[in-house]
C-alpha positions as CSV (number, residue, x, y, z in Angstrom):
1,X,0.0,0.0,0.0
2,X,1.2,3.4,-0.8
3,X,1.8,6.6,2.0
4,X,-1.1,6.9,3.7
5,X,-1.6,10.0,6.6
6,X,-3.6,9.5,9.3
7,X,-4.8,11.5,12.4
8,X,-5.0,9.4,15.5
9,X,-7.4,11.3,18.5
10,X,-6.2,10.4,22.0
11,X,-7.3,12.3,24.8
12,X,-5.1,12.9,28.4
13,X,-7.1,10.9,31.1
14,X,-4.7,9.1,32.4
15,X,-2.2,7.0,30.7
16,X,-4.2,4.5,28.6
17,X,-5.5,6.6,25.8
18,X,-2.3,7.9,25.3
19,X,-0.4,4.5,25.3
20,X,-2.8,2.8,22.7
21,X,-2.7,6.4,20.6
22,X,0.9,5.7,20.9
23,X,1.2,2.4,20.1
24,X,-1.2,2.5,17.1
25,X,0.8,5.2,15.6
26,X,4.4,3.0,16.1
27,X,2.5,0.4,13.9
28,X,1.3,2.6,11.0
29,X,4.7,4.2,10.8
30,X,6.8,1.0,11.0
31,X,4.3,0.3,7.9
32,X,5.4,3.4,6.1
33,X,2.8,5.7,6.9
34,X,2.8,9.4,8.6
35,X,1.0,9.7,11.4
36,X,-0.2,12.6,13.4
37,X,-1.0,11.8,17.2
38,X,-3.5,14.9,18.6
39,X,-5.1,15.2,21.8
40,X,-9.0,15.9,21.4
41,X,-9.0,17.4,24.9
42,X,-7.0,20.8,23.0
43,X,-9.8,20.4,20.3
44,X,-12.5,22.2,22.6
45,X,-12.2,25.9,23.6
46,X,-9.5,27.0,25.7
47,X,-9.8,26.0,29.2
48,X,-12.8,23.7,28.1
49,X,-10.4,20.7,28.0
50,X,-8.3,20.9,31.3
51,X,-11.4,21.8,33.2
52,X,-13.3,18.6,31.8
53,X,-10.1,16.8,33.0
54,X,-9.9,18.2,36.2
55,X,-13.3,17.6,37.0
56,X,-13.3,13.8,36.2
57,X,-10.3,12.8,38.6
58,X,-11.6,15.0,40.7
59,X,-15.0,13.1,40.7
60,X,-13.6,9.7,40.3
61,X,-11.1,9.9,43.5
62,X,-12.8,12.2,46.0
63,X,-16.4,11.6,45.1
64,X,-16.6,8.5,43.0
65,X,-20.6,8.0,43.7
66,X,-21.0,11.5,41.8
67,X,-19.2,9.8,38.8
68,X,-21.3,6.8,39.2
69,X,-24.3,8.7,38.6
70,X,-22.6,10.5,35.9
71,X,-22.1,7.3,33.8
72,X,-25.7,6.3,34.5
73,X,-27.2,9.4,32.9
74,X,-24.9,10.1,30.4
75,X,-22.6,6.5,29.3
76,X,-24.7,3.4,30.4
77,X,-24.9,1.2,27.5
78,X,-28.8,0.5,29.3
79,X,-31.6,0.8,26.8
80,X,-33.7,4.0,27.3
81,X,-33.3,7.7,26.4
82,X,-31.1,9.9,28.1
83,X,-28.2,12.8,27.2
84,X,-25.2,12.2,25.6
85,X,-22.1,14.5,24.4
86,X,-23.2,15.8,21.1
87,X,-22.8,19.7,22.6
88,X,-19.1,19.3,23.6
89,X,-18.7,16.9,20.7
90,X,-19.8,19.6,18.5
91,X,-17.2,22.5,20.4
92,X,-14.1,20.3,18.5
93,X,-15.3,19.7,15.3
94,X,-14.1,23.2,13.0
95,X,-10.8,23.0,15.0
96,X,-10.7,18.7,14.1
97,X,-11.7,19.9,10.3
98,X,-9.2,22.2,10.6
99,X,-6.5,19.6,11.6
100,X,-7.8,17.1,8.8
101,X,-7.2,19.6,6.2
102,X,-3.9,20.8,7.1
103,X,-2.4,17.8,7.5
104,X,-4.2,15.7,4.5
105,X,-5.2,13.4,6.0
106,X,-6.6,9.8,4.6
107,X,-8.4,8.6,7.4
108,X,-8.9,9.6,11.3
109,X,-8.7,7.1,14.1
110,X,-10.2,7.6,17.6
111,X,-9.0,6.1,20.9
112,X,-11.5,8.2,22.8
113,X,-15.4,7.6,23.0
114,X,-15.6,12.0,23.1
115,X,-13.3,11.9,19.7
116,X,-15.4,9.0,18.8
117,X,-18.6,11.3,19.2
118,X,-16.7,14.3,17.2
119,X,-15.6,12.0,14.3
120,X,-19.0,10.5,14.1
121,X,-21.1,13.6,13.6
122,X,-18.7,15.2,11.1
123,X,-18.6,11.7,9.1
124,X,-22.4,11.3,9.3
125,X,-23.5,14.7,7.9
126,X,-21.1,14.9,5.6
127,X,-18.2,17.3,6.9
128,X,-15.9,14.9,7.2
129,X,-15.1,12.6,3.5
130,X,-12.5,10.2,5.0
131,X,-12.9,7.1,6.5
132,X,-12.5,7.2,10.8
133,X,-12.1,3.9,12.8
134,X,-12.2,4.1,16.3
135,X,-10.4,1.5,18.6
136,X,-12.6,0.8,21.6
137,X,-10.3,0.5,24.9
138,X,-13.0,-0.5,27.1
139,X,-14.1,-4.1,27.8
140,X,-17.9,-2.2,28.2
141,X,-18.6,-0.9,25.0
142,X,-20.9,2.3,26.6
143,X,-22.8,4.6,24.7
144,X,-20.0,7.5,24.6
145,X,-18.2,5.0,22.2
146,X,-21.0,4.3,19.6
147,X,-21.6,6.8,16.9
148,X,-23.5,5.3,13.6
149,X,-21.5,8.1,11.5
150,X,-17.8,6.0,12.3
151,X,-17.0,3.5,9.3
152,X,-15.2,0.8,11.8
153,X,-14.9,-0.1,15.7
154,X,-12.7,-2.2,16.7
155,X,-12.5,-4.0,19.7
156,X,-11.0,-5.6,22.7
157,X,-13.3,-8.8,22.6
158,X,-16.0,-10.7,20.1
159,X,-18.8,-9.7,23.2
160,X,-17.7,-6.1,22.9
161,X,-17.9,-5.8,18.9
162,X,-21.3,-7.3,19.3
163,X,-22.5,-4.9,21.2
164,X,-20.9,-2.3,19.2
165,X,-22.5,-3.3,15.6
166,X,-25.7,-3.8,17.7
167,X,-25.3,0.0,18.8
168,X,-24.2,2.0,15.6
169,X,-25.2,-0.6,12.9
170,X,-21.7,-0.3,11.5
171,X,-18.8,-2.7,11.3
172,X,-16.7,-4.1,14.2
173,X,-14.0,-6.5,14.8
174,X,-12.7,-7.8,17.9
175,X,-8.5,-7.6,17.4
176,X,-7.8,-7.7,20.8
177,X,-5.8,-4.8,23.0
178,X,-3.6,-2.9,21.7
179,X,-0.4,-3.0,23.8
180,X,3.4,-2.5,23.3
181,X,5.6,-4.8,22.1
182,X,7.6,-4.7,25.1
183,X,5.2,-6.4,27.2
184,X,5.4,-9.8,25.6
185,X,9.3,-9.6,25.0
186,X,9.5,-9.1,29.2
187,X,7.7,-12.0,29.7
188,X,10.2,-14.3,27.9
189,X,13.4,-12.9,29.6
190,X,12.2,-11.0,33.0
191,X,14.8,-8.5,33.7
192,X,17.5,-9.1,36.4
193,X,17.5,-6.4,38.3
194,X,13.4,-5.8,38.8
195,X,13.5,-9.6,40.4
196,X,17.2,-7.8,42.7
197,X,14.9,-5.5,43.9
198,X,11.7,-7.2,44.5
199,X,14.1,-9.9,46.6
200,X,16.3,-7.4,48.8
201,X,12.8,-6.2,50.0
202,X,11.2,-9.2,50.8
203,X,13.0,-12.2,50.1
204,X,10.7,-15.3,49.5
205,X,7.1,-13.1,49.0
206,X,5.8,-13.4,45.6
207,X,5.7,-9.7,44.3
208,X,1.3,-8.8,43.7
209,X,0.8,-5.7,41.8
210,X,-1.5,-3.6,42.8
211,X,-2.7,-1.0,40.4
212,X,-4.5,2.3,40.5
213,X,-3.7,4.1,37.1
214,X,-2.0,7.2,36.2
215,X,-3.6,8.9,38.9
216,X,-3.3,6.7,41.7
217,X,-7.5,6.0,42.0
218,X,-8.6,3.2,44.1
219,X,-11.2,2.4,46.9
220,X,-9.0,1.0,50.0
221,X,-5.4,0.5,48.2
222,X,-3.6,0.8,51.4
223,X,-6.0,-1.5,53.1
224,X,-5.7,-4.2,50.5
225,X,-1.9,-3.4,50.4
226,X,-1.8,-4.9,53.9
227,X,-4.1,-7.8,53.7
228,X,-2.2,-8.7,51.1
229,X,1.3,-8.5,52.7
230,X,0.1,-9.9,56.0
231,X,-0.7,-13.1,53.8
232,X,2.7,-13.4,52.8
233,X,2.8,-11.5,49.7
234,X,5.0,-8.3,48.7
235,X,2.1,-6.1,47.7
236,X,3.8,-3.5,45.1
237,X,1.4,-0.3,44.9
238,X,1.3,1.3,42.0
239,X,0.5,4.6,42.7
240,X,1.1,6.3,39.0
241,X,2.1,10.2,39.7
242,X,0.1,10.8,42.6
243,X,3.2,11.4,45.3
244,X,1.0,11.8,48.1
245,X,-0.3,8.4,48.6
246,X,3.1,7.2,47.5
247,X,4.6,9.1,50.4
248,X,1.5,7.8,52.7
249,X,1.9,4.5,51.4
250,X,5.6,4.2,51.8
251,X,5.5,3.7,55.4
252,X,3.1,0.5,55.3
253,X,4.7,-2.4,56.8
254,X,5.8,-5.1,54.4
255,X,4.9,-3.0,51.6
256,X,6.5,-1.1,48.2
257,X,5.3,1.4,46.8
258,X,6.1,2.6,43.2
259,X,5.5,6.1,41.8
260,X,5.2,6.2,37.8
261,X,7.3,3.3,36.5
262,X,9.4,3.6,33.4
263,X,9.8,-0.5,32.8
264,X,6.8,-1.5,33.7
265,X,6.9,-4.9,30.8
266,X,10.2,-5.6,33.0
267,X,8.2,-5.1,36.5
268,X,5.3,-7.1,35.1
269,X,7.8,-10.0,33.9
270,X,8.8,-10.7,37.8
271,X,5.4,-10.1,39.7
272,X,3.1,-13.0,40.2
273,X,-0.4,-11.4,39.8
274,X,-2.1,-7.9,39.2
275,X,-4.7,-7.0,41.7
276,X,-6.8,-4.9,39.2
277,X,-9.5,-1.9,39.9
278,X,-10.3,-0.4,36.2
279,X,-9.7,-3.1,33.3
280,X,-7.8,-0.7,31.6
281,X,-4.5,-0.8,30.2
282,X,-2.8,-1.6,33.2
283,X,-4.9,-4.9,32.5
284,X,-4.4,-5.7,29.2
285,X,-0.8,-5.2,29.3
286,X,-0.9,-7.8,32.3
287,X,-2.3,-10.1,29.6
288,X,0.5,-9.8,27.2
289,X,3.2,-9.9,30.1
290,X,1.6,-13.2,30.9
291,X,0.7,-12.0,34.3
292,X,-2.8,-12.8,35.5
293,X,-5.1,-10.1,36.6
294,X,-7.8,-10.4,39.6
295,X,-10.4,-7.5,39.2
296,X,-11.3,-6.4,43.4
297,X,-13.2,-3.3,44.2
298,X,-13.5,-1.7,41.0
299,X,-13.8,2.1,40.6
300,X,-17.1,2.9,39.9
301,X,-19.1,3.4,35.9
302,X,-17.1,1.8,33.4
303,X,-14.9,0.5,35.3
304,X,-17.0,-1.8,37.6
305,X,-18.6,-2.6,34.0
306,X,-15.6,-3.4,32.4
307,X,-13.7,-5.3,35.1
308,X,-16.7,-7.3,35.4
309,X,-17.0,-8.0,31.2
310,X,-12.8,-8.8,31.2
311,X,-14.3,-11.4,33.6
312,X,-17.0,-13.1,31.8
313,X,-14.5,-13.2,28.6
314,X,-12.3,-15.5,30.7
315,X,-9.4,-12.9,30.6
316,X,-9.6,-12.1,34.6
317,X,-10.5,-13.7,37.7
318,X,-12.8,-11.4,40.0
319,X,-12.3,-11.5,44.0
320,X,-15.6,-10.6,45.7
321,X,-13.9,-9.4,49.3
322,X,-10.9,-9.9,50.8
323,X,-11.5,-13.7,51.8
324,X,-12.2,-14.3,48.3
325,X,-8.9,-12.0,47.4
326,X,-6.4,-14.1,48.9
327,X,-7.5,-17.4,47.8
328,X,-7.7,-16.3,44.0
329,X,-4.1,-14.7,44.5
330,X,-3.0,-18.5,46.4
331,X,-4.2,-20.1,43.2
332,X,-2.6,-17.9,40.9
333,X,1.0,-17.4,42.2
334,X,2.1,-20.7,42.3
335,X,3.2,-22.6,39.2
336,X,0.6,-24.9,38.0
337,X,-2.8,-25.6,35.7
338,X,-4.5,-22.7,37.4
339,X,-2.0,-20.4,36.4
340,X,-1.1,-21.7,33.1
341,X,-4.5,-21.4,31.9
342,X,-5.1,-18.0,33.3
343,X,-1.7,-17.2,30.4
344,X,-3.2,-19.0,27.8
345,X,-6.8,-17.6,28.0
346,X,-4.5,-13.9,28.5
347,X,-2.3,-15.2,25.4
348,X,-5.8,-15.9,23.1
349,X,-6.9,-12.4,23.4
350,X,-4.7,-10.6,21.3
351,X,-5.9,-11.7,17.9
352,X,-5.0,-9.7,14.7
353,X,-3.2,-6.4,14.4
354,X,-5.6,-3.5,15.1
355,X,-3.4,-1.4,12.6
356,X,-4.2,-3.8,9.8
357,X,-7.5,-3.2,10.0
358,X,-7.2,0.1,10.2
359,X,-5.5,0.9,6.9
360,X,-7.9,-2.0,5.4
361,X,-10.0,0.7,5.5
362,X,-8.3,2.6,2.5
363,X,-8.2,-0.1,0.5
């Protein structure tokens, strides 16, 4: 296939957007394409984007029942009417033209159910003559992600892209997460001096990740931290930037905790297990570091959705209280059938090259 240009749409909430955005565009260029990596957020009028930021971590780790309710009106996939984004979608959309035409671009891909929403509306009354994909991160396809005006989804599972051709009426496949090479090549040669570390701290305790995003988020982190490491585990709290529960955390009896982590393939490579709030990234990475992942006290919306939906696919176990916690994490860390399957079911979900498709779509 000839040059192509594309225009891939992340948006900074968190990490994970960023890292598929990322990702997606190291693909098309290895494949000789250009690729232009913008984040949607700077799409909206000034301040408009920071503020919508600000407002979502602010909801999801001070008052995460707020968010809840927020999902419910706005993103449940439930049947019934209710608001959706179309106003803010529509704020972006003469600066996203704009973007388009200056940098001649063949097709526009979305990592963002808001970018999603702006692609869709431009593409479905015309605006917008190019074909736009957009690569569905979440293991709960919810309503922000379906637009009927979007020539392709593509998903992280066969139950998602079902429920995302039942929602827009469009195409979808189900390639599987989009994750870094790096993860996989970890798991076949762990590096030395992650396994030096996790030893001189606690020699003989299985290393149990424990994740809570970019932004540190999580319902009782500390608390599970030490359940965990009065088992007999080294829990390893990954607090992402937030430097204040590192700092609080730090002092926690039998426990390490991590700020943002540079090598995290190589850190995933000598753990045993990732504890897991969001099924996000995080998660999915897991997978292709053939780590296995237990979803326990989920954050609230899409992520107690999607936590529970990386569950039914087989790619997760889900502990239902502490009790339930530790014996999932007993079964995991030791080698044995248990385990091994947990890989191998992690292995099966990465598919076919999400990139492929993409540029599939011009032929």
């Amino acid at each position: 296939m000839e040059q192509q240009r594309f225009v891939v749409l992340s948006a900074s909430m968190g990490a994970g957007h960023d890292a598929v955005a990322a990702e997606l565009a190291r693909r098309l260029r290895s494949a000789g394409h250009v690729v232009l990596v913008r984040d949607v957020l700077t799409l909206l009028p000034p301040g408009a984007g920071p503020a919508l930021r600000s407002f979502y971590r602010a909801s999801v780790r001070h008052v995460p029942q707020l968010y809840a309710g927020i999902y419910s009106t706005f993103l449940s996939p439930a049947p019934g009417p209710r608001p959706g984004s179309q106003p803010l979608a529509a704020l972006a959309e003469r600066r996203l033209l704009d973007v388009v035409r200056r940098w001649r671009a063949n097709a526009v891909v979305s990592t963002f159910h808001l970018a999603a929403q702006i692609t869709g509306r431009l593409r479905e009354r015309g605006l917008l003559e190019i074909p736009c994909a957009v690569v569905v991160i979440d293991f709960a396809v919810h309503r922000g992600w379906l637009h009927p005006g979007n020539d392709l989804n593509l998903c992280v599972t066969e139950s998602a892209a079902e429920a995302a051709r039942r929602g827009t009426g469009r195409p979808a496949q189900a390639p599987g997460p989009v994750v870094a090479p790096e993860f996989g090549e970890a798991a076949q040669a762990p590096p030395a001096h992650w396994r030096t570390i996790l030893d001189r701290r606690s020699p003989g305790r299985p290393a149990v990740l424990l994740s809570a995003g970019a932004w540190g988020v999580g319902t009782a982190l500390k608390s599970t931290a030490l359940t965990l490491a009065h088992h007999g585990c080294l829990p390893v709290l990954l607090c992402g930037r937030d430097e204040r529960l590192r700092h609080r955390a730090a002092g926690l009896p039998g426990v390490l905790a991590l700020g943002w982590v540079g090598d995290m393939p190589g850190l995933m490579a000598a753990a045993r297990v990732l504890v897991d709030n969001a099924a996000g990234q995080t998660a999915v990475q897991a997978l292709a570091a053939e780590l296995p992942v237990v979803g326990y006290r989920p954050l609230p919306g899409h992520g107690a959705e999607g936590v529970r939906e990386m569950a039914a696919a087989g790619l997760s176990a889900y502990a239902d209280g502490p009790g339930e916690l530790l014996s999932t994490v007993d079964r995991l860390v030791p080698p044995g059938p248990e385990r091994n399957r947990r890989v191998m079911l992690g292995k099966s979900a990465f598919r076919t090259d999400a990139a492929e498709a993409i540029t599939g779509l011009l032929g």
